[in-house]
C-alpha positions in Angstrom: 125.9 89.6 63.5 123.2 87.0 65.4 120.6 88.6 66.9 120.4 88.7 71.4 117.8 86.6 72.8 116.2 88.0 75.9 113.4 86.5 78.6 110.8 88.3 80.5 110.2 86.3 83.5 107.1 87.4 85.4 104.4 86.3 88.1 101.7 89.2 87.7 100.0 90.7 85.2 101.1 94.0 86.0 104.5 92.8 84.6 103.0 93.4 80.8 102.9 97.2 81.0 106.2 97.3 82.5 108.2 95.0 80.2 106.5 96.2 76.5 108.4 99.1 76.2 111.0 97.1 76.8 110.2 94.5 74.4 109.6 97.2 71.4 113.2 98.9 72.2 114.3 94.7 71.2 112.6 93.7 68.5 113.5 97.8 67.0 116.9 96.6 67.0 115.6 92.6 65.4 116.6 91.1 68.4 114.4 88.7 69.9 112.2 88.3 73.3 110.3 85.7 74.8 108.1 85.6 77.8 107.9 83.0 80.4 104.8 83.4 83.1 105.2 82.0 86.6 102.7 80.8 88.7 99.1 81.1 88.9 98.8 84.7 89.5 99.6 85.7 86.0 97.0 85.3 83.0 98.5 84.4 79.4 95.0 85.9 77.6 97.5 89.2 78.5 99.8 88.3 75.8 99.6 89.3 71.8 98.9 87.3 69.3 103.1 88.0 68.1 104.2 87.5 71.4 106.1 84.6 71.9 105.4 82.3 75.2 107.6 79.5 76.3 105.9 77.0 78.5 109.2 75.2 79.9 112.6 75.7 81.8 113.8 73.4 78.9 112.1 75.5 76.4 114.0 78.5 78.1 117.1 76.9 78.2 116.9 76.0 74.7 116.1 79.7 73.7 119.2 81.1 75.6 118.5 84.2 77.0 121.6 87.0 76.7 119.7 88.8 79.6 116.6 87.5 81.7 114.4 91.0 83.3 112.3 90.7 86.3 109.9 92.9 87.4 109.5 90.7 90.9 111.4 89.8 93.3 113.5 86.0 92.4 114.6 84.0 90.1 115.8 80.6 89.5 119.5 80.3 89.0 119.2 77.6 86.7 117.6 79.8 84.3 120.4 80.7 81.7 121.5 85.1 81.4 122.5 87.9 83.3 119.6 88.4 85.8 118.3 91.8 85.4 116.3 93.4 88.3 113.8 96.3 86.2 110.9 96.8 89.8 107.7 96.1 90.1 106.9 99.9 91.0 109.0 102.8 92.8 109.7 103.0 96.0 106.8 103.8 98.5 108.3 103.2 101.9 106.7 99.6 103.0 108.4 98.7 105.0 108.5 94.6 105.7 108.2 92.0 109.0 112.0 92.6 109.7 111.9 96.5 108.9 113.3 96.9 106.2 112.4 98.9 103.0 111.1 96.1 100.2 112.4 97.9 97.5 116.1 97.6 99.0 115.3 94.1 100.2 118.6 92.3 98.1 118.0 88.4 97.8 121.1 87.8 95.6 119.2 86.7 92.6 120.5 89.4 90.5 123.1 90.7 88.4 122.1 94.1 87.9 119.7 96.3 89.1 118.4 99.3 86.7 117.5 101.8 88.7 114.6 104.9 88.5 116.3 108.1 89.9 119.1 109.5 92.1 117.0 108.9 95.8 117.3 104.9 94.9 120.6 104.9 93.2 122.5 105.9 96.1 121.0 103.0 98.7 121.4 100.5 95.8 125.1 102.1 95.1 126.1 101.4 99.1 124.9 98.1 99.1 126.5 96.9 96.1 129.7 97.9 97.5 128.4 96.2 100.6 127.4 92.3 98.9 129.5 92.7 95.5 127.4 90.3 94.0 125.7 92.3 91.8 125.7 95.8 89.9 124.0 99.2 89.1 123.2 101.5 86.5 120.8 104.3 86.2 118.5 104.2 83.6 115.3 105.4 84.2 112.1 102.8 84.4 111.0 101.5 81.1 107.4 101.1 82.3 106.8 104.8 81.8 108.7 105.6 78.6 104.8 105.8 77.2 104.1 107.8 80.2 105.9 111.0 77.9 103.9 110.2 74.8 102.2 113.5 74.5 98.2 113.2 74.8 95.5 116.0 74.7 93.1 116.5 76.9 89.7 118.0 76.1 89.4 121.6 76.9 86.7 122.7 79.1 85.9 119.2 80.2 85.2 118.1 83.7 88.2 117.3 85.9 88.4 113.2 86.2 90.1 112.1 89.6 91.3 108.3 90.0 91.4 106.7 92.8 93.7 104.0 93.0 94.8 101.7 96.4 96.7 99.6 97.3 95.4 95.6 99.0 96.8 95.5 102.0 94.4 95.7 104.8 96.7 98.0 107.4 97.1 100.2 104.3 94.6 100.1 101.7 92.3 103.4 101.9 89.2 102.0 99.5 87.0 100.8 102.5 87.3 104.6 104.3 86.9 106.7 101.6 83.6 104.2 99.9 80.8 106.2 101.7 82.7 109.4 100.7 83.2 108.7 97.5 79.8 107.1 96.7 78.5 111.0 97.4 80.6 113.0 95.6 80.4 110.6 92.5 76.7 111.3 92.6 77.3 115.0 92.7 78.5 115.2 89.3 81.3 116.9 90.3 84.0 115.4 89.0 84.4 112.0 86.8 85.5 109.3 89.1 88.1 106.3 87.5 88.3 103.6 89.9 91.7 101.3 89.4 92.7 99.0 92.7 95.8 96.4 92.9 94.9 93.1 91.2 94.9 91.7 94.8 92.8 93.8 96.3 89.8 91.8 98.6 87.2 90.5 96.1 84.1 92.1 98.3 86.2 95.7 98.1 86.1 95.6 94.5 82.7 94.3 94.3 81.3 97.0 96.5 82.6 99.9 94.3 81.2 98.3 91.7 78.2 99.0 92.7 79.1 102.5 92.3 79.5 102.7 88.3 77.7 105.4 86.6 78.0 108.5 84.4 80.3 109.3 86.4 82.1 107.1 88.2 84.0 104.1 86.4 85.6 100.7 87.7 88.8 99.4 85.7 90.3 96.5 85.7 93.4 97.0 83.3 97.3 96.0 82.9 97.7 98.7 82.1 97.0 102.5 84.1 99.1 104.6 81.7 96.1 105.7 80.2 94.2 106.6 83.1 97.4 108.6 84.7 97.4 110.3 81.4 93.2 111.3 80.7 93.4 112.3 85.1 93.4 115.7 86.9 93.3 114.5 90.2 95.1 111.2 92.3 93.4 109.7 95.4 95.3 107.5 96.7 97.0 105.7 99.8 100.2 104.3 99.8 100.2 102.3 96.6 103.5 103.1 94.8 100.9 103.7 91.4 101.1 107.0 93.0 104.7 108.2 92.0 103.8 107.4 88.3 101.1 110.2 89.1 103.6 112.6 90.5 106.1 111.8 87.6 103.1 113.8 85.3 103.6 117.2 87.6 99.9 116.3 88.8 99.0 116.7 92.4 97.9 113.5 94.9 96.1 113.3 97.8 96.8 110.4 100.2 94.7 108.9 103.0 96.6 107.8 106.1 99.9 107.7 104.1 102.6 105.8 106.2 105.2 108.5 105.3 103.6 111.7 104.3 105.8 113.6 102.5 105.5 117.6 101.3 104.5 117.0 97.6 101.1 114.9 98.8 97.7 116.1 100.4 97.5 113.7 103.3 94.3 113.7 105.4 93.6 111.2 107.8 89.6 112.2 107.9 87.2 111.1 105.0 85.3 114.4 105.4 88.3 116.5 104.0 88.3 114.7 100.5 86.3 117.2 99.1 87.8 119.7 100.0 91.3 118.6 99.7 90.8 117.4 96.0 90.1 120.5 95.4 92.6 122.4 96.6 94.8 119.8 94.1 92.9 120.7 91.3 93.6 124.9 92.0 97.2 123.5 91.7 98.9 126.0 94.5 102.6 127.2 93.7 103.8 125.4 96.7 102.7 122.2 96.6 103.8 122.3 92.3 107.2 123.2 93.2 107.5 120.1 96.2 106.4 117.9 93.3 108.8 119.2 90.9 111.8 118.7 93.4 110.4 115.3 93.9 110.4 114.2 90.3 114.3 115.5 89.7 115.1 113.0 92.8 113.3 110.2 91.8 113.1 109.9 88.1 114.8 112.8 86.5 114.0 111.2 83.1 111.3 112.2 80.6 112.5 111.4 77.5 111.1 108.2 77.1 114.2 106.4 76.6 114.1 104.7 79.9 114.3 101.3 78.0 116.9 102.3 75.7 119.8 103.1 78.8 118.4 99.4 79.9 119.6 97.6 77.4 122.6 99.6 76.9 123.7 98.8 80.5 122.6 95.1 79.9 125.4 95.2 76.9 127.9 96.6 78.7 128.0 94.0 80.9 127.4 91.9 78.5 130.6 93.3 77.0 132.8 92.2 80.1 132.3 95.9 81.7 130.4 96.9 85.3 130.7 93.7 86.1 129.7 91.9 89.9 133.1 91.5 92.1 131.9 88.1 93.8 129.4 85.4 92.9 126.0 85.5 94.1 125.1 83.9 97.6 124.3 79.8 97.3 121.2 80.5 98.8 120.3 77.1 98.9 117.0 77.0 100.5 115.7 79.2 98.2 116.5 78.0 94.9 115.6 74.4 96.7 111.9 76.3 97.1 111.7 77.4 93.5 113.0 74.3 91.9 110.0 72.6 93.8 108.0 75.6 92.9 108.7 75.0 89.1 109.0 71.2 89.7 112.3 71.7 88.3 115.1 68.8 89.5 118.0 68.4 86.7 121.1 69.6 87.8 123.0 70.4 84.1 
């Protein structure tokens, strides 16, 4: 039997994380993958020296992809496979210009959409029967199948928190908390990790900088798992980094959190950090129980298989099963804008 080809199509270099466990589950089963890298927000000195790159929409068409996964948001038609929407993160609650929820934001480019957990299955679920131009299955979120790989943590060490945020400027909580967190990462405290969106603003990132130490750390990764993993402690804002926290039974506290739910610490006044970190750290009964019902609604699954139910729901439609009712939308303008985005103009 030939062997499937699959595409990873991606526009950020977050994308990497999210699509290797992916990529392993493929070439596990000899089946091939190739990675195509959009735009000028995504750096190829990411990829492995086995990983293979294709530079063209001819080269892609000439690989013919059984299945194409997205972490973003579009993709071209023209590009050959069943269009597989895996997310970019989980759902946070932005909410966009026209108010809606991005996360349920459908711009008939896809096929399927693999969803996390039961709390987005059932929104996705109603508006597939709504469009019925595309399908669902639950799988899980391959980005965190390493997420479960068991890790040790030194006993007796000093508690790390990381601080992660989000760019935008109505949201992001890194210029509020800098003056704050500058004097607790002198104390000695606690070890700090430092780990903002790859678009955060350039002087944001250059003033906490300033802050590395013993004890305080600035990384710039594609990769957090490791850093969810080593930490005690989240400080965060609205960044959906910090359901990946949650998804680890470790507490988070939020600054000015758009939607403040039970299972988070939000404060709204720097001066609180302290205090409120730790009261995370004594992990109270309460708050570990909010979490818990929170991570059997959004993604029951630690079994690190995530990946696995992916591609099985990419072969049974592939198989003629769970498949769309109707065609995808024309949506003429926008493939028009990403044809001239890719300078892409043959029509067969």
């Amino acid at each position: 039997m030939s062997s499937k080809h699959y595409l990873f199509y991606i526009s950020q270099n977050y994308s990497f994380a999210i699509l290797r466990p992916l990529q392993q589950i493929i070439l596990d089963r000899d089946d091939k993958v190739a990675w195509f890298l959009e735009g000028k927000q995504v750096d190829e000195e990411y990829l492995t020296e086995k990983e293979i790159q294709l530079h063209s929409i001819e080269a892609i068409q000439q690989f013919n992809p059984h299945a194409v996964f997205i972490p973003g948001n579009v993709i071209p038609n023209f590009i050959p496979g069943i269009k597989v929407g895996v997310f970019h993160g989980f759902n946070s609650g932005k909410v966009n210009r026209r108010g809606f929820e991005d996360h349920f934001n459908i711009r008939g480019c896809f096929d399927l959409y693999c969803t996390q957990g039961p709390n987005t299955t059932k929104k996705f679920n109603l508006l597939a029967a709504k469009h019925q131009h595309f399908s669902v299955r639950e799988t899980g979120w391959p980005a965190i199948d390493p997420l479960y790989e068991p890790k040790n943590k030194a006993k007796g060490t000093t508690p790390t928190v990381l601080m992660c945020s989000t760019f935008s400027k109505d949201l992001t909580c890194a210029p509020h908390l800098f003056e704050t967190v500058k004097k607790l990462a002198t104390s000695g405290k606690w070890n700090w990790l430092i780990q903002f969106h790859p678009k955060m603003n350039k002087d944001i990132v250059e003033q906490y900088k300033t802050l590395e130490s013993e004890h305080l750390s600035f990384i710039e990764t594609d990769n957090i798992i490791p850093l969810l993993q080593k930490s005690d402690v989240m400080v965060c804002d609205t960044s959906s980094v910090l359901i990946m926290f949650l998804l680890l039974n470790k507490p988070v506290v939020t600054f000015k959190n758009i939607s403040p739910k039970p299972y988070l610490i939000d404060i709204n006044d720097p001066n609180r950090l302290e205090e409120s970190i730790e009261f995370a750290l004594s992990k109270p009964i309460d708050l570990m129980s909010k979490i818990g019902a929170f991570i059997k609604d959004t993604h029951p699954y630690q079994d690190g298989k995530s990946s696995q139910r992916v591609l099985d729901a990419v072969d049974e439609m592939l198989a003629g099963n769970n498949v769309p009712a109707k065609r995808k939308p024309l949506n003429f303008l926008r493939k028009f804008k990403m044809r001239k985005q890719l300078n892409y103009w043959k029509f067969w």
